[in-house]
FIPADO-722551 format. One record per residue (C-alpha): residue in three letters; chain; y, z, x. Coordinates in pm, whole numbers, plus 50000, padded with zeros to 5 digits. Each point is the difference from the previous one (the first is absolute). Layout:
REM residues N
+-----+----+-------+-------+-------+
|  aa | ch |     y |     z |     x |
+-----+----+-------+-------+-------+
| ALA |  A |     Y |     Z |     X |
...
+-----+----+-------+-------+-------+
END
This chain:
REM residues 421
+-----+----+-------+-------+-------+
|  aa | ch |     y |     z |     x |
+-----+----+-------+-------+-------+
| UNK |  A | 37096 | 84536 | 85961 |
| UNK |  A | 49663 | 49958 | 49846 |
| UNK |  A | 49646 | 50125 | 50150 |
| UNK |  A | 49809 | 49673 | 49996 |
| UNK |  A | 49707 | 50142 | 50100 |
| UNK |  A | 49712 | 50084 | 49766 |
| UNK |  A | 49923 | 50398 | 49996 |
| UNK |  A | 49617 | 50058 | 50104 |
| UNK |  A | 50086 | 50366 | 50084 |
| UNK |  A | 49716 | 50197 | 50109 |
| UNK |  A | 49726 | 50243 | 49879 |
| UNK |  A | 49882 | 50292 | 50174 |
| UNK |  A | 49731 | 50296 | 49920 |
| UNK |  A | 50212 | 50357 | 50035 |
| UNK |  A | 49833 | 50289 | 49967 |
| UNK |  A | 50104 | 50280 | 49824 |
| UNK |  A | 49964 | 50373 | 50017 |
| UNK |  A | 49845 | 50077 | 49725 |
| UNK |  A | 49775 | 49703 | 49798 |
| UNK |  A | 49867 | 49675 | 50051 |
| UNK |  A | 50167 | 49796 | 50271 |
| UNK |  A | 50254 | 49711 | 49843 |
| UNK |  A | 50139 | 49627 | 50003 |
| UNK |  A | 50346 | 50013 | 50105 |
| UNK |  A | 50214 | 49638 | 49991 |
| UNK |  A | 50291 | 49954 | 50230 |
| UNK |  A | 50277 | 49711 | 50015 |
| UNK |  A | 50367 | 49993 | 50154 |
| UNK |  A | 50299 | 49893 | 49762 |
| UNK |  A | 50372 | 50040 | 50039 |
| UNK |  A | 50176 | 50241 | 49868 |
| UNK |  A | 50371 | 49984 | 49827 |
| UNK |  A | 50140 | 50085 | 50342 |
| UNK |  A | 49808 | 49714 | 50173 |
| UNK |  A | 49758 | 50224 | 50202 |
| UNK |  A | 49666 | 49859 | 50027 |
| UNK |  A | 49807 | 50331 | 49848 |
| UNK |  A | 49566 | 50049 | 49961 |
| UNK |  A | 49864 | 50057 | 49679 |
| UNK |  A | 49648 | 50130 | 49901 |
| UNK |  A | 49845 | 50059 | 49634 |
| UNK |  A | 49684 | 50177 | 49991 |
| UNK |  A | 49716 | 49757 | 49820 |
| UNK |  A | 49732 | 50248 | 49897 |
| UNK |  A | 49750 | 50194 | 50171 |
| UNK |  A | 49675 | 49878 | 50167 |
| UNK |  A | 49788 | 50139 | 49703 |
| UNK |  A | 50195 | 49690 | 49800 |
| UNK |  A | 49974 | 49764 | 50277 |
| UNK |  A | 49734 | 50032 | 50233 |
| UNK |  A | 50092 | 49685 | 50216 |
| UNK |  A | 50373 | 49877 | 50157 |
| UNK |  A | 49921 | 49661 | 49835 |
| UNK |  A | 49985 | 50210 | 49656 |
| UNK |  A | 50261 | 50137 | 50074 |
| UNK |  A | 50203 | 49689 | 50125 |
| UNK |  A | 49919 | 49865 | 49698 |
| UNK |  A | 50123 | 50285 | 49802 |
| UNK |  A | 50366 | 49943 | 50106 |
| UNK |  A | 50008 | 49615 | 49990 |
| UNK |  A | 50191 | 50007 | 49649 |
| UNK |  A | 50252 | 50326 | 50127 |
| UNK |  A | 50037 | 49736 | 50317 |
| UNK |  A | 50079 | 49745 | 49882 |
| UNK |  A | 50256 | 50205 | 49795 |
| UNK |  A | 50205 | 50052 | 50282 |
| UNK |  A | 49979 | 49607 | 50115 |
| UNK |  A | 50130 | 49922 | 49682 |
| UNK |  A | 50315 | 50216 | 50080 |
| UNK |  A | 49975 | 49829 | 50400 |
| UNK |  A | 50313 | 49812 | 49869 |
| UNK |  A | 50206 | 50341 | 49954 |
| UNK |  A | 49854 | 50156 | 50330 |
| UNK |  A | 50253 | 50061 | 50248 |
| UNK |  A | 50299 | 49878 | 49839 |
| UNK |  A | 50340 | 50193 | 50081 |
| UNK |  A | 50291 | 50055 | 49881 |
| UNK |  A | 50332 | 49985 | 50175 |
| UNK |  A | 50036 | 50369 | 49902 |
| UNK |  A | 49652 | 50107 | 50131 |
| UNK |  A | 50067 | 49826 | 50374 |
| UNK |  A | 50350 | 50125 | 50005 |
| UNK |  A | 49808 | 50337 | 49958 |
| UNK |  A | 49776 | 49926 | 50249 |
| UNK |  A | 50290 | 49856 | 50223 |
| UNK |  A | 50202 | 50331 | 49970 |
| UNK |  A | 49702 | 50238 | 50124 |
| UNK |  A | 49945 | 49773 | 50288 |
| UNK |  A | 50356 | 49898 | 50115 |
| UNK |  A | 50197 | 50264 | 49905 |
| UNK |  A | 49985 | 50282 | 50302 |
| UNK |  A | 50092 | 50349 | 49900 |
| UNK |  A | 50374 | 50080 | 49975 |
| UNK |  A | 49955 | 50165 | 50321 |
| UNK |  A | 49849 | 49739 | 50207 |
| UNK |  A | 50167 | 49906 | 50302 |
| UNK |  A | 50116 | 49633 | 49927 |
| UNK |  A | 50250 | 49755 | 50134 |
| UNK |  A | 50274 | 49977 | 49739 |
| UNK |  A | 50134 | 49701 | 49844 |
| UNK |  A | 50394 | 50122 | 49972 |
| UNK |  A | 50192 | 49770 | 49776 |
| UNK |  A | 49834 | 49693 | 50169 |
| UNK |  A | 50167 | 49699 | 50039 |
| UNK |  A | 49874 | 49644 | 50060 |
| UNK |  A | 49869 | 49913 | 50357 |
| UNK |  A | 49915 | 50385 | 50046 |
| UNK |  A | 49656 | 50083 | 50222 |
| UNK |  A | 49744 | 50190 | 49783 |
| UNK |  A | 49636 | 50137 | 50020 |
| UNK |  A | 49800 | 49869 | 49710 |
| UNK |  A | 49751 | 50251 | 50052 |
| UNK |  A | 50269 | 50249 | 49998 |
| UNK |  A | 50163 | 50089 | 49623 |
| UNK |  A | 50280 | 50185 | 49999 |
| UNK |  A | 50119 | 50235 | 49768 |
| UNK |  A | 50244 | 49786 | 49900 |
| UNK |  A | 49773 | 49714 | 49991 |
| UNK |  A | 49739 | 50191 | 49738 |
| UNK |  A | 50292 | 50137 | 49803 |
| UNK |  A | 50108 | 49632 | 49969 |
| UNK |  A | 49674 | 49860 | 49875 |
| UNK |  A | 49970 | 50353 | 49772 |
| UNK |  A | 50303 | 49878 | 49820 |
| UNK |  A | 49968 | 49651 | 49999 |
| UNK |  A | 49607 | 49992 | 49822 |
| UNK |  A | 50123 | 50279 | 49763 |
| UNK |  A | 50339 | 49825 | 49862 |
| UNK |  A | 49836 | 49642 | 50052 |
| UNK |  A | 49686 | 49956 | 50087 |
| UNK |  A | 49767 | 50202 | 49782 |
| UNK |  A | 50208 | 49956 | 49646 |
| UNK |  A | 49942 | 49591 | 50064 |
| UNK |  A | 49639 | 49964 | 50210 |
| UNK |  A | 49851 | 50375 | 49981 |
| UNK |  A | 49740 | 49918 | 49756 |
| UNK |  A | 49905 | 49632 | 50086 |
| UNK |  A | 49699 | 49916 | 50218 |
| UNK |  A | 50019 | 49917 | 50377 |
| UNK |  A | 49846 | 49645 | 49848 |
| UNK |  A | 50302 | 49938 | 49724 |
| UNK |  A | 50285 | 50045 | 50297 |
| UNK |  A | 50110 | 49650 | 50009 |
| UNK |  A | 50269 | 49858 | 50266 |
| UNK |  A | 50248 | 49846 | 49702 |
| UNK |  A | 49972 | 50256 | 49787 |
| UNK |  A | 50103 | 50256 | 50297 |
| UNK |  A | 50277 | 49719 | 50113 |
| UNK |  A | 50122 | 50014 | 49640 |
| UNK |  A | 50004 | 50335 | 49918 |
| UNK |  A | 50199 | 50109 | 50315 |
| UNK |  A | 50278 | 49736 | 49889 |
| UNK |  A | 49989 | 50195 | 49719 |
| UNK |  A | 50076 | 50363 | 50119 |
| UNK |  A | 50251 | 50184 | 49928 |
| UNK |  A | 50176 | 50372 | 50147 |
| UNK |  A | 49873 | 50256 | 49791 |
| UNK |  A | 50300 | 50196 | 50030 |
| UNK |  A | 50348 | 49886 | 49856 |
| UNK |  A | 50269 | 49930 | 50198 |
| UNK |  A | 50372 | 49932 | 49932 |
| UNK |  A | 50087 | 49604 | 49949 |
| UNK |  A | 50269 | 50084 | 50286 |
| UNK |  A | 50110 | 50320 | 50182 |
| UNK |  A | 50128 | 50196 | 49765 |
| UNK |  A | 49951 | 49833 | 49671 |
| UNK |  A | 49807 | 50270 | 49754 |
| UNK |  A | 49755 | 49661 | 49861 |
| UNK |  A | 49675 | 49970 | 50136 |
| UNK |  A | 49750 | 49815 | 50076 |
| UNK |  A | 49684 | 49915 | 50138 |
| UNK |  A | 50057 | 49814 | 50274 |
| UNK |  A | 49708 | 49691 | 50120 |
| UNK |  A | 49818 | 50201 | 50282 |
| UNK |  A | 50164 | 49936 | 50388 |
| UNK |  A | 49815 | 49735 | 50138 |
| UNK |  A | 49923 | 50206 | 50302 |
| UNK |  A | 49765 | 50259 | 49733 |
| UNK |  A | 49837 | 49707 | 49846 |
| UNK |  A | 49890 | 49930 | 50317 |
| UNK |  A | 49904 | 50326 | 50120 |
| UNK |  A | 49796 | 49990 | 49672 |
| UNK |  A | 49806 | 49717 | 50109 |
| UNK |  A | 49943 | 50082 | 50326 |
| UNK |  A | 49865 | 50320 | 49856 |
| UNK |  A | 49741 | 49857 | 49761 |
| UNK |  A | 49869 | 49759 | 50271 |
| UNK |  A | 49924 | 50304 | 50185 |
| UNK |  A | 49848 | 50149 | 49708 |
| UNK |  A | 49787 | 49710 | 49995 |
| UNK |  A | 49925 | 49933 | 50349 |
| UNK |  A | 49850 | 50365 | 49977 |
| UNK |  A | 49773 | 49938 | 49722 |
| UNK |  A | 49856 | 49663 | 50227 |
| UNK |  A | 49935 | 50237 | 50287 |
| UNK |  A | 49801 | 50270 | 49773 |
| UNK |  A | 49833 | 49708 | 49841 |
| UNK |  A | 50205 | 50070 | 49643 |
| UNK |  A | 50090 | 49611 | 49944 |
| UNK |  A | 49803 | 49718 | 50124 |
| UNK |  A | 50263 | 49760 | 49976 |
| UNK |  A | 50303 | 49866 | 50200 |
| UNK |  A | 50320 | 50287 | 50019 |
| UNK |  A | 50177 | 49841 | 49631 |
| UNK |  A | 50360 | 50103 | 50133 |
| UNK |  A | 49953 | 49785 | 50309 |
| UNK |  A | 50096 | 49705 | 49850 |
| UNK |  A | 50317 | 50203 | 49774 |
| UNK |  A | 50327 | 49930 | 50131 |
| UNK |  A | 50285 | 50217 | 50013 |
| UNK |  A | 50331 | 49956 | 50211 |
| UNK |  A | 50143 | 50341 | 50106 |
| UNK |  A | 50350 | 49833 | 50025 |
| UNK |  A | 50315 | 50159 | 49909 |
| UNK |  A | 50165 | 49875 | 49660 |
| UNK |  A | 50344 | 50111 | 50135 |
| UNK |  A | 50118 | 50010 | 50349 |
| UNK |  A | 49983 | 50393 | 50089 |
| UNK |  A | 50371 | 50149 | 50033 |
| UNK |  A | 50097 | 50122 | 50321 |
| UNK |  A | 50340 | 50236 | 50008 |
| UNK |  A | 50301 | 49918 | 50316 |
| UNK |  A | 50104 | 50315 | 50188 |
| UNK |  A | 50285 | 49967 | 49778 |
| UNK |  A | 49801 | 50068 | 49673 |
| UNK |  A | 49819 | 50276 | 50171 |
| UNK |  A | 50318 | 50149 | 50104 |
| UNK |  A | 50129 | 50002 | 49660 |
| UNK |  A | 49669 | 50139 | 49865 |
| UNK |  A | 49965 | 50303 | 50274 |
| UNK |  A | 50412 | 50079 | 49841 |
| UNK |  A | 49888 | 50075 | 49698 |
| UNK |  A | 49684 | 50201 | 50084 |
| UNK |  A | 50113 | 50388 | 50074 |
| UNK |  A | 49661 | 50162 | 50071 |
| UNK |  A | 49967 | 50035 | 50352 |
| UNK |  A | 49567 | 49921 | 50026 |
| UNK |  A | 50090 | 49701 | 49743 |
| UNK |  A | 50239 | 49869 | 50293 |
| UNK |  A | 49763 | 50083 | 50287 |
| UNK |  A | 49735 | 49809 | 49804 |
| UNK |  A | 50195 | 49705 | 49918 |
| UNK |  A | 50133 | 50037 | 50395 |
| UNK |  A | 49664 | 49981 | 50161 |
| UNK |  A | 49852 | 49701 | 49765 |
| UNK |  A | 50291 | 49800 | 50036 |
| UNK |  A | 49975 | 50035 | 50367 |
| UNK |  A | 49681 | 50018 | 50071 |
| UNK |  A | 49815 | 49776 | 49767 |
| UNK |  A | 49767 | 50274 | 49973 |
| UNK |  A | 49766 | 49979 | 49678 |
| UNK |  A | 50025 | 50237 | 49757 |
| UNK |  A | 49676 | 50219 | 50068 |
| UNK |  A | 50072 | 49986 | 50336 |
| UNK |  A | 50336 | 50111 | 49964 |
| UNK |  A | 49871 | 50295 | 49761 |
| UNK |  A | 49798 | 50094 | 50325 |
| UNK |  A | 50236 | 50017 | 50213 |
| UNK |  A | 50046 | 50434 | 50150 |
| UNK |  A | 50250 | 50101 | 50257 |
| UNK |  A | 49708 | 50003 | 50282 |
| UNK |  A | 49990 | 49620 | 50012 |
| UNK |  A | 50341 | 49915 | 50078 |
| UNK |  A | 50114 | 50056 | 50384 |
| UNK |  A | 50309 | 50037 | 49982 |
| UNK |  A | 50026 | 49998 | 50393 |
| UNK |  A | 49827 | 49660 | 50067 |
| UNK |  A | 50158 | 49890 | 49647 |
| UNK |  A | 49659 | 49876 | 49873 |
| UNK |  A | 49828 | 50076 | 49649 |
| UNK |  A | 49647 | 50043 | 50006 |
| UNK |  A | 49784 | 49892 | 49708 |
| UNK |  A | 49666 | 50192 | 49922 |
| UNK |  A | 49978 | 50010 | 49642 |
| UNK |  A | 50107 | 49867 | 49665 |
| UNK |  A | 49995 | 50216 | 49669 |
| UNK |  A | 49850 | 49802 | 49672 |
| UNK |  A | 50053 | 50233 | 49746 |
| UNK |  A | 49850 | 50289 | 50108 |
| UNK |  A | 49778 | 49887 | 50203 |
| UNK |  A | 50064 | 49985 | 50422 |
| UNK |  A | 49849 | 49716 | 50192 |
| UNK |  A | 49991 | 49842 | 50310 |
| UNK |  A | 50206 | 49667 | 50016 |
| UNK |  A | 49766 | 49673 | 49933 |
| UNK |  A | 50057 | 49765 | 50297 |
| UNK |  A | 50039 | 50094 | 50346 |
| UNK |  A | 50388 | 49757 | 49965 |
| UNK |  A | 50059 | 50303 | 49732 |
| UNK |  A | 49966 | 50263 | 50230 |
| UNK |  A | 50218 | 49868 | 50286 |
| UNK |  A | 50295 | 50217 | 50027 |
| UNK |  A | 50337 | 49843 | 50012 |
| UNK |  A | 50369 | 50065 | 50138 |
| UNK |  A | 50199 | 50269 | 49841 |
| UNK |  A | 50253 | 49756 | 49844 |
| UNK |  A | 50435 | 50087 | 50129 |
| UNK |  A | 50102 | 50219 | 49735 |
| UNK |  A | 49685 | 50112 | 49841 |
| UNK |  A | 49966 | 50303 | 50276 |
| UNK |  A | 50315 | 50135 | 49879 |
| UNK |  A | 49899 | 50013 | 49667 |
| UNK |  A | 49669 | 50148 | 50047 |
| UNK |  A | 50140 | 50332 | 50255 |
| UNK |  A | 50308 | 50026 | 49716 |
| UNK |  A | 49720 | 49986 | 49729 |
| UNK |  A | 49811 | 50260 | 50161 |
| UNK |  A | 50239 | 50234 | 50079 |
| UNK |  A | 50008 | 49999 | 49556 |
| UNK |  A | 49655 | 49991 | 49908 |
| UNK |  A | 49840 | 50302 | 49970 |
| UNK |  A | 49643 | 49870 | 50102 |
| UNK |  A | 50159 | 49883 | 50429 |
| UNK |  A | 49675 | 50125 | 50173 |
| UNK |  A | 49776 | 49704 | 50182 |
| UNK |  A | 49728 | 50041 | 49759 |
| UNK |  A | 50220 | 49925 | 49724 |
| UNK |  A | 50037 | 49694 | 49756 |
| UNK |  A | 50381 | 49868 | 50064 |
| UNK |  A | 50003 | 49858 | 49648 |
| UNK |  A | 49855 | 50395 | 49909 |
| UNK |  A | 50023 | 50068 | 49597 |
| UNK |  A | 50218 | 50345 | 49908 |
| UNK |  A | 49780 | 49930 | 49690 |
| UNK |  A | 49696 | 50052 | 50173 |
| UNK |  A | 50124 | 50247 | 50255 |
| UNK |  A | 49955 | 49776 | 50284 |
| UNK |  A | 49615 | 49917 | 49932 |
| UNK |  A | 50041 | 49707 | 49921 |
| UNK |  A | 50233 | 49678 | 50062 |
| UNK |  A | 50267 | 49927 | 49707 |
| UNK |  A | 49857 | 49696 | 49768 |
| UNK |  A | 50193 | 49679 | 50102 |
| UNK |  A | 49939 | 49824 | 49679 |
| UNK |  A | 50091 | 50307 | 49810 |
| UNK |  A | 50358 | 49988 | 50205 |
| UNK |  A | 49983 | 49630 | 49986 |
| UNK |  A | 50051 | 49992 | 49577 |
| UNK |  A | 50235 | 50344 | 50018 |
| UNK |  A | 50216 | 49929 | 50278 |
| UNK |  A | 50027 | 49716 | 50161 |
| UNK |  A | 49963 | 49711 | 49719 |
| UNK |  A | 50273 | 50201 | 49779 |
| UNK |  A | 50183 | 49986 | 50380 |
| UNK |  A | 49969 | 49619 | 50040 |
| UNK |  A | 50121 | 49901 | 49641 |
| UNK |  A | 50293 | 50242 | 50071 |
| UNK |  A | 50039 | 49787 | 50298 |
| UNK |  A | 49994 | 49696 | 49890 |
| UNK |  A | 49713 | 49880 | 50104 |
| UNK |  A | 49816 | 49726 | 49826 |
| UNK |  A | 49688 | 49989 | 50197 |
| UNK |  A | 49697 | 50174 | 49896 |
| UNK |  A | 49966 | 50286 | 50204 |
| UNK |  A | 49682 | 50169 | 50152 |
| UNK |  A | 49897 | 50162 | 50309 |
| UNK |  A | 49857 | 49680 | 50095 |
| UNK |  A | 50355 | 49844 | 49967 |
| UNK |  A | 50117 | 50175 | 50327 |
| UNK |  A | 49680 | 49869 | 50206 |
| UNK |  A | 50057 | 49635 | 49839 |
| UNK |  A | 50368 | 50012 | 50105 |
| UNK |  A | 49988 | 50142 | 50368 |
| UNK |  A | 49719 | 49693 | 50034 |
| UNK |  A | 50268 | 49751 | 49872 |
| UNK |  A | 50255 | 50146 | 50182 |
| UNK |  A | 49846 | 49982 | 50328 |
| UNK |  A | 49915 | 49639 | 49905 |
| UNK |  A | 50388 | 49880 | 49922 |
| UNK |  A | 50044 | 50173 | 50356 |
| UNK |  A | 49769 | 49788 | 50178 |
| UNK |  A | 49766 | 50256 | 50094 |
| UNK |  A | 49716 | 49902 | 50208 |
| UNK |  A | 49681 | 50029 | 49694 |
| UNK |  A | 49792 | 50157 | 50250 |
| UNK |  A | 50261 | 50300 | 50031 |
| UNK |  A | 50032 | 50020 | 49575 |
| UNK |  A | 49614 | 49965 | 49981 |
| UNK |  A | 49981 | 50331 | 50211 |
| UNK |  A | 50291 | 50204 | 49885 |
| UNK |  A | 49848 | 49928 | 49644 |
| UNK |  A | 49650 | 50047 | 50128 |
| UNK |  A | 49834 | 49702 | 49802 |
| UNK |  A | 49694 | 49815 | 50160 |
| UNK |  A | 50019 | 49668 | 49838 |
| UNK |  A | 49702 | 49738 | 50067 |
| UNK |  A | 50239 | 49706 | 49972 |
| UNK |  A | 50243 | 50128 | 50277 |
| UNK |  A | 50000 | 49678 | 50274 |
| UNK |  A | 49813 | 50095 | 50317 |
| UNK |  A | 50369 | 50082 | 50186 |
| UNK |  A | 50050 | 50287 | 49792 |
| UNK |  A | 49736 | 50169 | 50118 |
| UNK |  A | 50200 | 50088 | 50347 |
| UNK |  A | 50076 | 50428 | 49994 |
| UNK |  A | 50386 | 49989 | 49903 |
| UNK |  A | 50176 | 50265 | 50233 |
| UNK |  A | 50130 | 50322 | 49892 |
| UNK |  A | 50392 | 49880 | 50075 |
| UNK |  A | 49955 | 49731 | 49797 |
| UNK |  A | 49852 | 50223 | 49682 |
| UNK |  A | 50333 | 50210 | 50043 |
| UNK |  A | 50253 | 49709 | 50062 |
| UNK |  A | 49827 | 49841 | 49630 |
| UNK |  A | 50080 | 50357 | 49853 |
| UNK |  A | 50396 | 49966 | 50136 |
| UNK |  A | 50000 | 49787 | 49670 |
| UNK |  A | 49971 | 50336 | 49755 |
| UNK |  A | 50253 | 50174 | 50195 |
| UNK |  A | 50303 | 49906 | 49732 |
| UNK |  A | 49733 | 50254 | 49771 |
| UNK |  A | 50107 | 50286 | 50151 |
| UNK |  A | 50372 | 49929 | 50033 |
| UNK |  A | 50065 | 50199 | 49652 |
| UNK |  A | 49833 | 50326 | 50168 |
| UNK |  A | 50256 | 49976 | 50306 |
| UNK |  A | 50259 | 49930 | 49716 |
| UNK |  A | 49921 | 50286 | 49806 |
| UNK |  A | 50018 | 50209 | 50342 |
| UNK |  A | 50333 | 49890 | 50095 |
| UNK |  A | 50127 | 50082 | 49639 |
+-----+----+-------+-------+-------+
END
C-alpha cells in the first residue's frame, strides 16, 4: 500500500516554559507495524522566524523530504500485520471462547470466536510456513500465483516413515486439508489488513485455489479389527479409551473431557460439557457438539468395571485421569496413541492407519452399511453439516440413537468373554 497523498503537515506556535515561543511541524506516517502515528520536528524559535509563512517556508525542503519517501509510507510486511493480527485476534489464554475440537468439514463455527485450538493452529502454521516463505515481503509483492505455487510446493517439516514401520523417512508433500487451512488463513490475514486500511487492493488469496480433498480414502477399522486391536492392548484406561471412541464417535478432546459426573448411569445417557486440548478446558464449539447422546450397550459396563479400578472414581474426576499426573489432568491420547495402541494394531494385523479419528470414521461407515437413517448418524456424531437435504433436519428420536448403537454391541463381546473365562 502506498500513501498517494502529498504530506502538507502542519505548523503550529508552542510555547515553551522557559524562552522564546517556537515553530513546531507535524505530519502522520505509518509506522513498520502499519499504525498511522503523528510526527512533529521543532523548526526554530520565533526570534528566527517571526512569521508562520517564514516559517512554512523554512521546512519546504525537510517536506518535501518526506514526500520523496511517500512511496515507502505505509508499506507492511506480512510479518508486521501478522503482528498486528495476533494482538488483535488472539484473546488471552483465559478467555472464554467457543472451541474448535478437532473440526471436521460441515461443522457450525463463530468466526468472531477463535478458539484455542484455532490460534494454536494458525501459531504453528505462520511459524513452520508462513513467515520462513512471505514474512519479510510487502503486503503489495503477495501475488495470487506465486501463493498458488508455493503451497503446491510445501512440504511436512517433520519426517515421517515411507510406511508404518519402515526406519526411512521422509518429508512427506503437505495434506491437502493444511494447505488449505493455510490459505484460508492468509486470506484472513489479508482481509484484516483491508478492514484497518493496511492494503488498498483486492484480498490476493481470493483468487488462490486449493482443494482440501483427501489424496487417499481415510481407513476405517470393522468391529472385527477393533476386536483384535482391544486383545492385544492390556492397560485397562487404554481399553476404556479405545471402548468409548469406538462407540461413541466421540472426538478426541471431547473424550479427554469426559469425568464420572457426566455419565448417568441410571438414564444410560453421557453428557458432554467439555473437551480437553492439551491442557487447556473448553466449552464444546457448536451447540450439535454439546448434545448428549445414548450410553451405547456395553459401554456402561465398562465404565462402572473401570471405575471400580481407577483410583480417581469421584464425579469430579477425569475418567481418562493420568496416574502420571495424579489425577489432574486427563492421560495424553496421542501420547497413548504412538505407545500403545499403533504397536497394538501392527501386532494385530491391522493394515489401516490408525488414529483416534479412525474409530469416529468407522462407527459413521458402519452405521451407513446398516442403513441408518443420516439424520440419526448426523446426531449421534453431533456434526451440523450445511449440505444435509432439508429432511434431515427432522429431531431423530432417542430409540432410534440407541437401536443405531446395537451395531457396536459385538465391541464388547470380548469383556463378557473375558468374564466368563
Amino acid at each position: 500500500m502506498s500513501n498517494t497523498r502529498y504530506q502538507e503537515g502542519s505548523i503550529e506556535r508552542v510555547k515553551r516554559a522557559k524562552g522564546p515561543d517556537v515553530w513546531v511541524y507535524r505530519w502522520r506516517e505509518s509506522n513498520n507495524d502499519g499504525h498511522r502515528v503523528q510526527k512533529k520536528k521543532v523548526i526554530g524559535d520565533v526570534d528566527r522566524y517571526k512569521t508562520k509563512s517564514e516559517a512554512k517556508a523554512a521546512v519546504d525542503n525537510f517536506r518535501a523530504e518526506i514526500n520523496a519517501r511517500r512511496e515507502n509510507l505505509g508499506k507492511v510486511t506480512v510479518e508486521a500485520l501478522w503482528g498486528r493480527f495476533q494482538e488483535e485476534k488472539f484473546p488471552d489464554e483465559d478467555a472464554d471462547k467457543l472451541v474448535e475440537d478437532d473440526a471436521e468439514e460441515g461443522d457450525e463455527l463463530d468466526e468472531d470466536a477463535l478458539s484455542p485450538t484455532t490460534i494454536q493452529n494458525y501459531k504453528d502454521n505462520f511459524k513452520l510456513y508462513v513467515l520462513p516463505k512471505w514474512g519479510n515481503v510487502l503486503l503489495e509483492e503477495v501475488r495470487p500465483f506465486k501463493v498458488q505455487k508455493w503451497l503446491r510446493s510445501l512440504r511436512a517439516t517433520k519426517p515421517t516413515p515411507v510406511e508404518p514401520g519402515s526406519k526411512t523417512l521422509i518429508h512427506k508433500p503437505l495434506a491437502p486439508a493444511t494447505k488449505a487451512k493455510i490459505r484460508n488463513q492468509m486470506s484472513a490475514l489479508f482481509s484484516f489488513a483491508i478492514l484497518h486500511d493496511l492494503y488498498e487492493d483486492s484480498n490476493p488469496i481470493t483468487p488462490v485455489q486449493q482443494s482440501a480433498k483427501r489424496r487417499r480414502k481415510p481407513d476405517v477399522l470393522t468391529i472385527d479389527q477393533m476386536r483384535a486391536l482391544l486383545a492385544e492392548v492390556p492397560d485397562p484406561i487404554h481399553r476404556t479409551a479405545i471402548f468409548i471412541a469406538a462407540s461413541t464417535g466421540l472426538r478426541r478432546s471431547e473424550n479427554r473431557g469426559l469425568k464420572w459426573a457426566d455419565v448417568d448411569f441410571g438414564e444410560q445417557w453421557l453428557h458432554l460439557r467439555r473437551g480437553v486440548i492439551r491442557k487447556m478446558e473448553s466449552r464444546l464449539k457448536t451447540e450439535a457438539s454439546r448434545a448428549g447422546i445414548p450410553l451405547p450397550p456395553g459401554l456402561g459396563e465398562v465404565l462402572l468395571e473401570w471405575r471400580k479400578q481407577t483410583p480417581y472414581p469421584t464425579d469430579e474426576d477425569w475418567i481418562l485421569a493420568s496416574p502420571a499426573k495424579n489425577g489432574e489432568t486427563p492421560i495424553w491420547l496421542d501420547t497413548v496413541l504412538q505407545r500403545h495402541i499403533q504397536p497394538a494394531a501392527k501386532r494385530a494385523g491391522i493394515k489401516e492407519q490408525v488414529g483416534w479419528h479412525t474409530f469416529r470414521r468407522s462407527l459413521a461407515s458402519l452405521m451407513v452399511t446398516m442403513k441408518e437413517h443420516p439424520k440419526v448418524a448426523q446426531e449421534l456424531l453431533r456434526h451440523s453439516n450445511p449440505r444435509l437435504t432439508m429432511e434431515l433436519y427432522a429431531q431423530a428420536d432417542h430409540d432410534s440413537k440407541r437401536a443405531a448403537q446395537r451395531h457396536t454391541s459385538r465391541l464388547f463381546l470380548i469383556n463378557g468373554e473375558k468374564k466368563a473365562s
